[in-house]
KOLTIZA-411379 format. One line per 2 residues: number of its first residue (from 0); for each residue x, y, z of C-alpha. Coordinates in nm, 4 decimals. Layout:
NUM	X:Y:Z; ...
This chain:
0	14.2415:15.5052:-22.4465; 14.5296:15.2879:-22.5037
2	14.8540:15.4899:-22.5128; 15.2015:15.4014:-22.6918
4	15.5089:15.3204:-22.5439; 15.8366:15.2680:-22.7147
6	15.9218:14.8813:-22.7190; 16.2322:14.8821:-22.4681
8	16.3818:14.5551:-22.7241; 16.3396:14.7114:-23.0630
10	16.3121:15.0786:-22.9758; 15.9754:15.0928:-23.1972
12	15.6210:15.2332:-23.0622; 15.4057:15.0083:-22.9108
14	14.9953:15.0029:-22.7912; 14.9374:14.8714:-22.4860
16	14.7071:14.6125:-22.4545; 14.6425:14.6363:-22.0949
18	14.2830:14.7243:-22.0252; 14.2216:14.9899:-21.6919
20	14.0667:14.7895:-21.3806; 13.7068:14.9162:-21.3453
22	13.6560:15.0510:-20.9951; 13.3032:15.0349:-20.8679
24	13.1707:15.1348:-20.5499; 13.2315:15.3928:-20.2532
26	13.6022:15.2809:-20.3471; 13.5661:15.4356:-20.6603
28	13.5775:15.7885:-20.4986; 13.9324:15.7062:-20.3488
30	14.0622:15.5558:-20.6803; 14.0001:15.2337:-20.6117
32	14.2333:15.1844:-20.2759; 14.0451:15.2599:-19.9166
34	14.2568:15.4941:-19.6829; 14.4684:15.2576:-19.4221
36	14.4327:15.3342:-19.0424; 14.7048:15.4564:-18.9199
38	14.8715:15.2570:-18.6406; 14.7199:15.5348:-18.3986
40	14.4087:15.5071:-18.5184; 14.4080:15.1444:-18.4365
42	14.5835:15.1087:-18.1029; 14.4213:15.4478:-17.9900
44	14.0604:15.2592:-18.0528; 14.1980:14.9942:-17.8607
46	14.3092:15.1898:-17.5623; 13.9665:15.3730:-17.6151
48	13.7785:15.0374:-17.5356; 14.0346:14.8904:-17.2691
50	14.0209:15.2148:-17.0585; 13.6564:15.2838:-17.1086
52	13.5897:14.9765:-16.9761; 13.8684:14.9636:-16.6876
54	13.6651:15.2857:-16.6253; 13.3564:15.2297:-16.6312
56	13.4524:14.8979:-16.3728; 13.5458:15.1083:-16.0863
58	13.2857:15.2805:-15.8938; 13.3173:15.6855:-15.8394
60	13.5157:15.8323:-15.5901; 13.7239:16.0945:-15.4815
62	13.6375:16.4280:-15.6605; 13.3608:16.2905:-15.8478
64	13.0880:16.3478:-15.5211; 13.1678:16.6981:-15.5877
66	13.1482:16.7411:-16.0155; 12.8270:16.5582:-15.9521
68	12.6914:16.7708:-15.6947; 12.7730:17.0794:-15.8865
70	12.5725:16.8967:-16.1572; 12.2937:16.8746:-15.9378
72	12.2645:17.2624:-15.8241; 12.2745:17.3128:-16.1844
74	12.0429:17.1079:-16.2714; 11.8544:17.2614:-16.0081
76	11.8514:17.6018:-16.0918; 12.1173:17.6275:-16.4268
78	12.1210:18.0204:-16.3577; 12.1780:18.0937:-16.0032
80	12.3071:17.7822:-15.8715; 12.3546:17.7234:-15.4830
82	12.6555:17.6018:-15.3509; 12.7663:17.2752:-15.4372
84	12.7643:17.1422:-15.0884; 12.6306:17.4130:-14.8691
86	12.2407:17.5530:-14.8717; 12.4611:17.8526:-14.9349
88	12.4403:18.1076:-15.2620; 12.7131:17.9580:-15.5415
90	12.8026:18.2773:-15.7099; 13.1790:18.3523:-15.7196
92	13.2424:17.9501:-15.7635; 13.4632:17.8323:-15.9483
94	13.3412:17.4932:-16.0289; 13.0083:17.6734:-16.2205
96	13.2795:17.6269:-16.5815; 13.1126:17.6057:-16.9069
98	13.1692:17.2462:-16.9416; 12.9992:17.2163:-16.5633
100	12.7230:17.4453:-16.7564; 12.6827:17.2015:-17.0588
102	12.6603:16.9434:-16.7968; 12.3922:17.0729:-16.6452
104	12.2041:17.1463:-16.9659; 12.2366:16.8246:-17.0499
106	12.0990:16.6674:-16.6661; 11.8376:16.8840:-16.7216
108	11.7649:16.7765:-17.1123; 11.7635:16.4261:-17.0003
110	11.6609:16.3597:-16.6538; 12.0023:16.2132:-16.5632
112	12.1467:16.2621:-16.2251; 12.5054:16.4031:-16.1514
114	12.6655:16.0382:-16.0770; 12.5093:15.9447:-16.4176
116	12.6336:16.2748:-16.6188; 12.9987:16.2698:-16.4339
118	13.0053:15.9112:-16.5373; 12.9317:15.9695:-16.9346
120	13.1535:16.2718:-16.9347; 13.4203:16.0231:-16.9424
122	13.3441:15.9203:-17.2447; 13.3845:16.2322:-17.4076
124	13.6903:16.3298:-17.2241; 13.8589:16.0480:-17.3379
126	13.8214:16.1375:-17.6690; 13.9214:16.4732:-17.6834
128	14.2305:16.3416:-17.4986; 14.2954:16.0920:-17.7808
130	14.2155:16.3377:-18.0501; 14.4631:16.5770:-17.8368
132	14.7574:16.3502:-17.8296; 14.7587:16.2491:-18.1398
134	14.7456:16.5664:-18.3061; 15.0344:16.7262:-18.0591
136	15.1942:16.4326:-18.1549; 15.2000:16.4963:-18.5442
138	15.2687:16.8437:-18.5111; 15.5912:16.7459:-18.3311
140	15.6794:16.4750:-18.5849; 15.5212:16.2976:-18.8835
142	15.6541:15.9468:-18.7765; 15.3438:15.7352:-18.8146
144	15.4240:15.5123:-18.4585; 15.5425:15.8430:-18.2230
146	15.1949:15.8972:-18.0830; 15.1409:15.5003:-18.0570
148	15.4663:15.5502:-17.8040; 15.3679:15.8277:-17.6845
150	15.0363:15.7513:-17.5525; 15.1978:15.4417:-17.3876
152	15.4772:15.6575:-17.2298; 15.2114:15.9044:-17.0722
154	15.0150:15.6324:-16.9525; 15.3246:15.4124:-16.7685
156	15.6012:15.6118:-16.7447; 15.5618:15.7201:-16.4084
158	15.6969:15.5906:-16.0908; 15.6970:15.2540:-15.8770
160	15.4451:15.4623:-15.6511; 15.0897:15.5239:-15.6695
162	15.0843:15.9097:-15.8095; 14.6761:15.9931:-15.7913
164	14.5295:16.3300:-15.8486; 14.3069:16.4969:-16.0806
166	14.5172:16.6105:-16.3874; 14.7020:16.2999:-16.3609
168	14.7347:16.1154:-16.7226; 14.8345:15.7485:-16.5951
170	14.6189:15.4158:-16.6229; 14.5491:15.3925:-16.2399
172	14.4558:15.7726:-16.2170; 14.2523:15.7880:-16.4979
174	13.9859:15.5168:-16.4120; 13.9096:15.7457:-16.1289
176	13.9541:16.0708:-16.2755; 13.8449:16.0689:-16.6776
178	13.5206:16.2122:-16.6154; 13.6772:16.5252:-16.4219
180	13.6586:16.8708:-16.5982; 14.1053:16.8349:-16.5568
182	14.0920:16.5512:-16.8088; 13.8823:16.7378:-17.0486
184	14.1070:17.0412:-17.0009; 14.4190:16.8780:-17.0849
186	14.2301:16.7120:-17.3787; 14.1775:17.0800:-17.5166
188	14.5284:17.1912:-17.3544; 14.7083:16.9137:-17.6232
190	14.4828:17.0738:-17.9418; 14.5673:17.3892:-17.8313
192	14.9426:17.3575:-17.8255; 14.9085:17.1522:-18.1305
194	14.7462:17.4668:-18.3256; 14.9557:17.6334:-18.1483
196	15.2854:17.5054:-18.2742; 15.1260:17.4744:-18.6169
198	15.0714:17.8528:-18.6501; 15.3769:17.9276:-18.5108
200	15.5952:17.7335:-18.7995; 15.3802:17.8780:-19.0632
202	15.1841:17.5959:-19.1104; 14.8395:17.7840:-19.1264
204	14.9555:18.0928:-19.2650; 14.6838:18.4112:-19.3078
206	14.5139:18.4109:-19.6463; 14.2612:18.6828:-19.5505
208	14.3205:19.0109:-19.5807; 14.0613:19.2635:-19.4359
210	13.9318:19.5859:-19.5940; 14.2219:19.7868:-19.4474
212	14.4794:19.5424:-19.6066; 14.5809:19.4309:-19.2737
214	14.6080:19.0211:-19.2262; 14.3055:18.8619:-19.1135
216	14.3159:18.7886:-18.7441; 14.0392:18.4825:-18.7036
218	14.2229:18.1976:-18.6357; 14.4531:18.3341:-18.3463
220	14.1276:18.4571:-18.2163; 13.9804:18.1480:-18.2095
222	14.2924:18.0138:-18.0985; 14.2593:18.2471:-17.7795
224	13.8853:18.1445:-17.7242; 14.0386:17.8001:-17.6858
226	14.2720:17.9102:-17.4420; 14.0006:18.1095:-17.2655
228	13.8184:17.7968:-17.2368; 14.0681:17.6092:-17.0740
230	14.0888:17.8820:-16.8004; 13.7369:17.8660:-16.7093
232	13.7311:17.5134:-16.7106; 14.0460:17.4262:-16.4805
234	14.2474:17.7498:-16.4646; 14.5571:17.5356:-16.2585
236	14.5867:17.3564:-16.6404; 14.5469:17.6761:-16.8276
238	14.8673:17.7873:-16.6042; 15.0628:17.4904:-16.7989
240	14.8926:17.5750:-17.1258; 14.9933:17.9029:-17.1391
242	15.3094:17.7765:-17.0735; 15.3261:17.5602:-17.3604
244	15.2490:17.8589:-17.5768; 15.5131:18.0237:-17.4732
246	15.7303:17.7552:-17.5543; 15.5687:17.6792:-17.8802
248	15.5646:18.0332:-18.0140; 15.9593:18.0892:-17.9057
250	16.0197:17.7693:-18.0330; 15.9042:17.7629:-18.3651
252	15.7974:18.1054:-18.4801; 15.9185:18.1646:-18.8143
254	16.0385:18.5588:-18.8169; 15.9116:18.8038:-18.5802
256	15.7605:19.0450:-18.8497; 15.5695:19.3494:-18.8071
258	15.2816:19.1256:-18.8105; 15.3397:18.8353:-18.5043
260	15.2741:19.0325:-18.2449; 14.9520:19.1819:-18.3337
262	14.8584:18.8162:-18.4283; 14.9277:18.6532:-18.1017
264	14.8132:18.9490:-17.8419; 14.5020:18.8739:-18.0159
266	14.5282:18.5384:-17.9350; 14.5996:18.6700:-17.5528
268	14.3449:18.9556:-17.5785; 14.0406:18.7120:-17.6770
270	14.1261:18.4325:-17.4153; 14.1464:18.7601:-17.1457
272	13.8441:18.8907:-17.2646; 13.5920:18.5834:-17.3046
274	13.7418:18.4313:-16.9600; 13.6704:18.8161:-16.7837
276	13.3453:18.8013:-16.9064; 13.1970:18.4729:-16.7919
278	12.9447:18.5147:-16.5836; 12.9027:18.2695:-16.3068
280	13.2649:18.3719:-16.1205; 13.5775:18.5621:-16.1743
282	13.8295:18.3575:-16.2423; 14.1251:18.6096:-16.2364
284	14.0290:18.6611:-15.8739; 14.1598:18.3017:-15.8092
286	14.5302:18.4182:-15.8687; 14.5471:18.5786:-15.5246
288	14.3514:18.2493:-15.3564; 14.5369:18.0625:-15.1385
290	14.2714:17.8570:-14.9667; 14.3783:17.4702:-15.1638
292	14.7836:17.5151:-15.1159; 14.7833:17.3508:-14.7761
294	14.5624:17.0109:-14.9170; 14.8204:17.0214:-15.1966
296	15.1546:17.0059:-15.0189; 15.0836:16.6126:-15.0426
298	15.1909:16.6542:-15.3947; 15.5291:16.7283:-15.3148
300	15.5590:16.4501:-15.0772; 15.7837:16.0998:-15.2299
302	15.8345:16.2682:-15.6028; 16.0818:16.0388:-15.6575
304	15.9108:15.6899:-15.5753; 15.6086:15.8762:-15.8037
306	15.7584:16.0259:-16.1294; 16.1021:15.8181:-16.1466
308	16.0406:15.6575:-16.4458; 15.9725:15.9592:-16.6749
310	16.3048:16.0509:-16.6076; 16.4038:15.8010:-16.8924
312	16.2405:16.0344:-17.0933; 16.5401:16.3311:-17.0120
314	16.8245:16.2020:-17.2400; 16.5361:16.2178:-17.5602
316	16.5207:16.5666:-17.4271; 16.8947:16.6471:-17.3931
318	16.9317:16.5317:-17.7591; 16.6575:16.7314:-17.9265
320	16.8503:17.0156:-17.7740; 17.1731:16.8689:-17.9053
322	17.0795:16.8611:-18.2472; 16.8670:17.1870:-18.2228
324	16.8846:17.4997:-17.9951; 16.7412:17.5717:-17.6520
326	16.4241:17.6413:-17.8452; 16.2924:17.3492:-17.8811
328	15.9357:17.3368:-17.7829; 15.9423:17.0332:-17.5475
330	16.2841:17.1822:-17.3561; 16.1429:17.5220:-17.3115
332	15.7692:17.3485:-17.2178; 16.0166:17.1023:-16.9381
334	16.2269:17.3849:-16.8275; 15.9192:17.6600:-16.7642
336	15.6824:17.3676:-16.6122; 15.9918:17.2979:-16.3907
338	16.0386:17.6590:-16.3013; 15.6441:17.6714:-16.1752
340	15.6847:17.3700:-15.9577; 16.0176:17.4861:-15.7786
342	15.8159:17.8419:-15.7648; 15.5435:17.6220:-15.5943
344	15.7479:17.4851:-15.3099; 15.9737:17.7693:-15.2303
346	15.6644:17.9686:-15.1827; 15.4132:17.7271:-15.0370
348	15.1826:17.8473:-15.2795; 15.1521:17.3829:-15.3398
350	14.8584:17.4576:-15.5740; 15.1104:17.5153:-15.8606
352	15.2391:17.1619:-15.8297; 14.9145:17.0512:-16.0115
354	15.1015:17.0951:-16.3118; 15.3549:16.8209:-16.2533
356	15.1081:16.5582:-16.4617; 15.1722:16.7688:-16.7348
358	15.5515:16.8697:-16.6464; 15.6056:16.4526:-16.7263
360	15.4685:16.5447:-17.0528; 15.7604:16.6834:-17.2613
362	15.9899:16.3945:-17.1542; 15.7516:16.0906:-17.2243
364	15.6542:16.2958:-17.5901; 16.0371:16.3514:-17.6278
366	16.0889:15.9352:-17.5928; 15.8328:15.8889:-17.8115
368	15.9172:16.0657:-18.1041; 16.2650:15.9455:-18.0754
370	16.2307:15.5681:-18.0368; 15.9748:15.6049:-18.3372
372	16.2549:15.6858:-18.5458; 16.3187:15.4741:-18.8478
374	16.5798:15.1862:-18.8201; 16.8401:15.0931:-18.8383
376	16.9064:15.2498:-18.4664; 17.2530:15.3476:-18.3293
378	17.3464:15.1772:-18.0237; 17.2531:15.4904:-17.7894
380	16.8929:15.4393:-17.9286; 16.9113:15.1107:-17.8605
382	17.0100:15.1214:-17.5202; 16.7414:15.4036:-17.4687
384	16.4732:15.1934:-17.6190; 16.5724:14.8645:-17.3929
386	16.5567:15.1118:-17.1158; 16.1929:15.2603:-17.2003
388	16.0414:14.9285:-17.2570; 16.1713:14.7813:-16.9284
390	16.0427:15.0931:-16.7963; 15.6975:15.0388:-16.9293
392	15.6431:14.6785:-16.7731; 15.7765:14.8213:-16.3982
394	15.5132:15.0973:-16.4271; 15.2581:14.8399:-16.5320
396	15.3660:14.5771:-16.2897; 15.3874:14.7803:-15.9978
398	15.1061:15.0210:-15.9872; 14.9455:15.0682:-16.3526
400	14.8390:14.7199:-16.4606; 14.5646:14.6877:-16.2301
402	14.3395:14.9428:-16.3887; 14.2886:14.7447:-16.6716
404	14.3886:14.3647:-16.5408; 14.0469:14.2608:-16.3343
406	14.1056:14.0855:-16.0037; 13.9525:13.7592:-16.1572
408	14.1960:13.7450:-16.4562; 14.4845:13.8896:-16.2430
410	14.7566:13.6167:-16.1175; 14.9686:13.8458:-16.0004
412	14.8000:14.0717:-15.7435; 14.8393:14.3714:-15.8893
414	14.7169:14.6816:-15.7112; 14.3935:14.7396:-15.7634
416	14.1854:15.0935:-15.7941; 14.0356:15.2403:-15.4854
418	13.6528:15.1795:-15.4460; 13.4460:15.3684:-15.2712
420	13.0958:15.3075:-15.1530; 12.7891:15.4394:-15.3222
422	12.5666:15.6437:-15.0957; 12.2439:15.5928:-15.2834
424	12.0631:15.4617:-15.0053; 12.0852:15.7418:-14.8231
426	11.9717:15.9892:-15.1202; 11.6312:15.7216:-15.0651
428	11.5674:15.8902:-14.7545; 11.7270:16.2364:-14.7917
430	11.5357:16.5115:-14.9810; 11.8087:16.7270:-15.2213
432	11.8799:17.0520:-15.0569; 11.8197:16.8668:-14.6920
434	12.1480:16.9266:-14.4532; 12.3159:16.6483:-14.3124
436	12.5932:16.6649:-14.0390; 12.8295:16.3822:-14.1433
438	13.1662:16.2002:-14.0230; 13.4146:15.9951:-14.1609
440	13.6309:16.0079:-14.4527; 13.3626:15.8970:-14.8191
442	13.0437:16.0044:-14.7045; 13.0702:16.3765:-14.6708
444	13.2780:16.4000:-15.0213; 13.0116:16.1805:-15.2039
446	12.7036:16.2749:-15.0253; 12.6222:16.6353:-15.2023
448	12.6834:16.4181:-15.5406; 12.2892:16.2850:-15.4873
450	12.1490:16.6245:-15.4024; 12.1574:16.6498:-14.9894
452	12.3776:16.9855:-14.8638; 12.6632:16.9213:-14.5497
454	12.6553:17.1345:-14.2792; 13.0371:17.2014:-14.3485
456	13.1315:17.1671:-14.6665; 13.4891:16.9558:-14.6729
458	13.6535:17.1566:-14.9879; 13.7670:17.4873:-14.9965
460	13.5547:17.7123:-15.2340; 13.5784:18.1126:-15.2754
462	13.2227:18.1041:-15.2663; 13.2342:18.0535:-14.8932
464	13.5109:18.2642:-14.6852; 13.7112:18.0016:-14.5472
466	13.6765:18.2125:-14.1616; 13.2994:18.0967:-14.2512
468	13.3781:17.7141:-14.3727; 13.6775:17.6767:-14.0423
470	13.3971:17.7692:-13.8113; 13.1214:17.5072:-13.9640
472	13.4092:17.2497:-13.9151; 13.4193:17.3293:-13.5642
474	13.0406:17.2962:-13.4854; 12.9936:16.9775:-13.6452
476	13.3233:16.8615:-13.4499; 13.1862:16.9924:-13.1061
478	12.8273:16.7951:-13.2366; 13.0080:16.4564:-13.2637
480	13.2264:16.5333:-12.9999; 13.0983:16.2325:-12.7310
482	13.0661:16.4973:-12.4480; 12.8228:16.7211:-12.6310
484	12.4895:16.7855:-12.4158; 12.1379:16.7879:-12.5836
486	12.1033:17.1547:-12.6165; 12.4399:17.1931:-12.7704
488	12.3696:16.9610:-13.0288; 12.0022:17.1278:-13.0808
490	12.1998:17.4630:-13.1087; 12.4194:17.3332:-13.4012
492	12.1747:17.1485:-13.5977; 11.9474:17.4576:-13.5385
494	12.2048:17.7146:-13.6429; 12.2265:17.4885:-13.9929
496	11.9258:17.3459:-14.0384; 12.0602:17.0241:-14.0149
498	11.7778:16.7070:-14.0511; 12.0051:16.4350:-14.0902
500	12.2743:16.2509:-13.9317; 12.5084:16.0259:-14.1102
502	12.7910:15.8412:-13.8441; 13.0212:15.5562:-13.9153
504	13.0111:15.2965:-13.6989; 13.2775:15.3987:-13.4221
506	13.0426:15.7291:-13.3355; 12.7472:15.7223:-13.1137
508	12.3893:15.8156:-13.2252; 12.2472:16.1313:-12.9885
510	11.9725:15.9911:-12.8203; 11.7109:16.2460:-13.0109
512	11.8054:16.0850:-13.3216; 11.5718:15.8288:-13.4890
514	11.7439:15.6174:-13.7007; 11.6237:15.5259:-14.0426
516	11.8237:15.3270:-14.1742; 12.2041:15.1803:-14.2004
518	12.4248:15.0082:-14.4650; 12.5358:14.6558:-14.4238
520	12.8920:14.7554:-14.6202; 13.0112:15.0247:-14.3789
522	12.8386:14.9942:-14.0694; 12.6912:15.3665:-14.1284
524	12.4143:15.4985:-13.9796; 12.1069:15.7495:-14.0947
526	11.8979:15.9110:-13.8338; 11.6965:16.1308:-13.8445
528	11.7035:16.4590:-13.6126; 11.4990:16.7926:-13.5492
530	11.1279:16.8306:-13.6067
């Protein structure tokens, strides 16, 4: 109904006259005014399409012949799977996660092979990545255009050198790495810290109270199944997640009443307990397992030329603890993830230095949130801001653009992913679970994707005692070794029950191989050997 109003010229009660707007449609349930994206939402859809398809683009390589080959034993046989790339048992591996798991569920569901599964993972990876940033980012600050920045300063902010590993959040790494279990870890690592931080500040405080009258303990537990999760998937990133709880609990917990500490060692207590009891390997046996350091002590090697440019990040760091304490989250998070990686080169234990993709974290998150701060700026923003966005176009002119810039549209010559062959033809003539003795750098990492088991498996794996795996390395070595006789060749391929040879084109076929076929883009050859 009309309501009165007092006539602001002669002081006397009016009736408006002004009839309501009538509001029709799904609008009608939001009162007439649809909800505006956010400027994540939109630039975050448009990263989501650019880097799916900058992905999607580059063919497979690297680590993704393994995922996909422990996709296959799965697939396989989703109980007792062999080893991914040995006709060896798999139990005690740790690459048999729950996420490899669902993978397999699905290959099996719906006929698709590892390649293919690996592939789509991507897909979802990148979203819970997305999801992940941008929820850290709010619970850090509510400025609308700090996880815009942020995702930008995770994704170029890194050095003038090309920094490639699994676990690795930049443009270049991620067209080869998104559909790795690592990416979907530190998707789950972000929400975690991000519930994390919010239960700390009392932002999700208990409403339940149990029978006994003590405070309802759910959501830490669920917190902790979280956390357990991330251990079984990639338990180097559950290392820097647990970090970041410690840094987010010390941080921001609001009073350390009777209460917090029952609340969080239930949160430690759950993620202990579901990631003890997971059946396929034990992944607090991995602590003592020193078998990857020595392939990691590459990531120590030109930190500088590779991470340079997140250091424009420290001074957003040094001010947060200027205006606050020593317990801010992202100091603590840099100092501890600093800690690990000195840790990991004092001791040669190298492994740990596969948290230095996430070490960059708290100093590109710290930019962001400061150069989303309203204006007008003082000059030290200023100059801080000038200094990140020159920063940004050196990452993406010297290594990142070329993820996402195609060679056709690229007039610069930017450098361009790596790109492997595909071994396809060869899974046309090899049977899965056939052995193949095989040289040369792509083919034995990508072969076991399509099925086929190596004769010596290239990665370390505690499912196979590395005395075991040095010793396979040897026999295929003295097999392709060009003064080999007959009968020591028969001896090896015997011991293995090797069928299948698979040499470049600098390596000379034994002459009781057959050879089946070869590919016109390497110059490899297939033959075939033994009965």
């Amino acid at each position: 109904m009309p309501q009165p109003h007092a006539n602001p010229y002669t002081g006397k009660a009016a009736v408006s006259t002004l009839v309501p707007r009538t509001v029709r449609g799904a609008t009608a349930l939001r009162g007439g005014r649809g909800p505006r994206p956010t400027p994540y939402q939109v630039f975050g859809f448009l990263f989501f399409l650019v880097m799916l398809l900058a992905y999607w683009a580059v063919p497979l390589c690297c680590d993704a012949g393994q995922h996909a080959a422990v996709v296959e034993r799965l697939r396989a046989d989703l109980l007792h799977p062999r080893h991914p790339m040995a006709d060896l048992p798999g139990a005690g591996s740790p690459y048999y996660s729950p996420y490899a798991v669902a993978q397999g569920v699905v290959a099996r569901l719906t006929g698709l092979g590892g390649w293919e599964v690996v592939r789509l993972s991507g897909v979802l990876n990148l979203v819970v990545l997305l999801t992940g940033i941008g929820r850290l980012v709010r619970t850090l600050t509510p400025r609308p255009w700090a996880p815009v920045l942020a995702l930008g300063a995770m994704t170029l902010l890194w050095g003038t050198e090309r920094a490639w590993w699994s676990g690795y959040l930049s443009l270049m790494s991620m067209t080869g790495s998104l559909g790795y279990p690592s990416a979907f870890a530190i998707g789950l690592t972000f929400w975690a810290w991000a519930l994390t931080g919010a239960r700390a500040r009392g932002q999700r405080p208990v409403r339940y109270v149990g029978p006994s009258g003590l405070p309802g303990y759910a959501g830490y537990a669920g917190l902790g199944a979280l956390y357990a999760g991330i251990l079984l998937v990639h338990p180097i990133t559950a290392l820097a997640a647990a970090l970041g709880a410690v840094a987010f609990v010390a941080g921001w917990q609001r009073g350390w009443g009777s209460d917090v500490v029952p609340r969080w060692g239930v949160t430690a207590a759950t993620a202990a307990l579901l990631a003890g009891s997971w059946p396929y390997f034990d992944v607090f046996a991995l602590a003592g397992d020193d078998s990857v350091d020595g392939i990691h002590r590459r990531l120590y090697e030109d930190l500088p030329g590779q991470f340079w440019l997140a250091l424009l990040g420290l001074p957003a760091l040094w001010a947060r603890w200027r205006r606050g304490t020593w317990r801010d989250p992202l100091v603590l998070l840099f100092g501890l993830d600093c800690l690990v990686v000195a840790y990991g080169w004092i001791s040669g234990h190298y492994t740990y230095g596969r948290i230095l993709g996430l070490t960059l974290v708290p100093p590109q998150f710290a930019l962001a949130v400061e150069l989303a701060a309203p204006r007008p700026w003082c000059r030290a923003r200023r100059v801080l801001g000038g200094a990140a966005a020159a920063g940004a176009c050196v990452g993406f002119l010297t290594v990142q653009g070329g993820a996402v810039v195609p060679r056709a549209l690229d007039p610069l010559g930017l450098e361009q992913p790596s790109r492997w062959p595909s071994y396809a033809w060869v899974a046309r003539y090899v049977g899965k679970g056939e052995v193949v003795i095989s040289d040369g750098h792509y083919a034995p990492r990508s072969l076991p994707g399509y099925g086929p088991d190596l004769a010596a498996p290239i990665w370390p794996d505690p499912a196979l005692d590395e005395r075991e795996r040095a010793r396979r390395l040897a026999d295929v070595h003295a097999y392709l070794a060009p003064t080999s006789t007959r009968a020591e060749r028969t001896t090896v391929a015997r011991r293995y029950h090797a069928r299948w040879l698979l040499l470049t084109r600098w390596k000379r076929v034994p002459e009781e191989a057959v050879v089946v076929a070869w590919s016109g883009e390497t110059g490899e050859v297939l033959a075939r050997i033994g009965g």
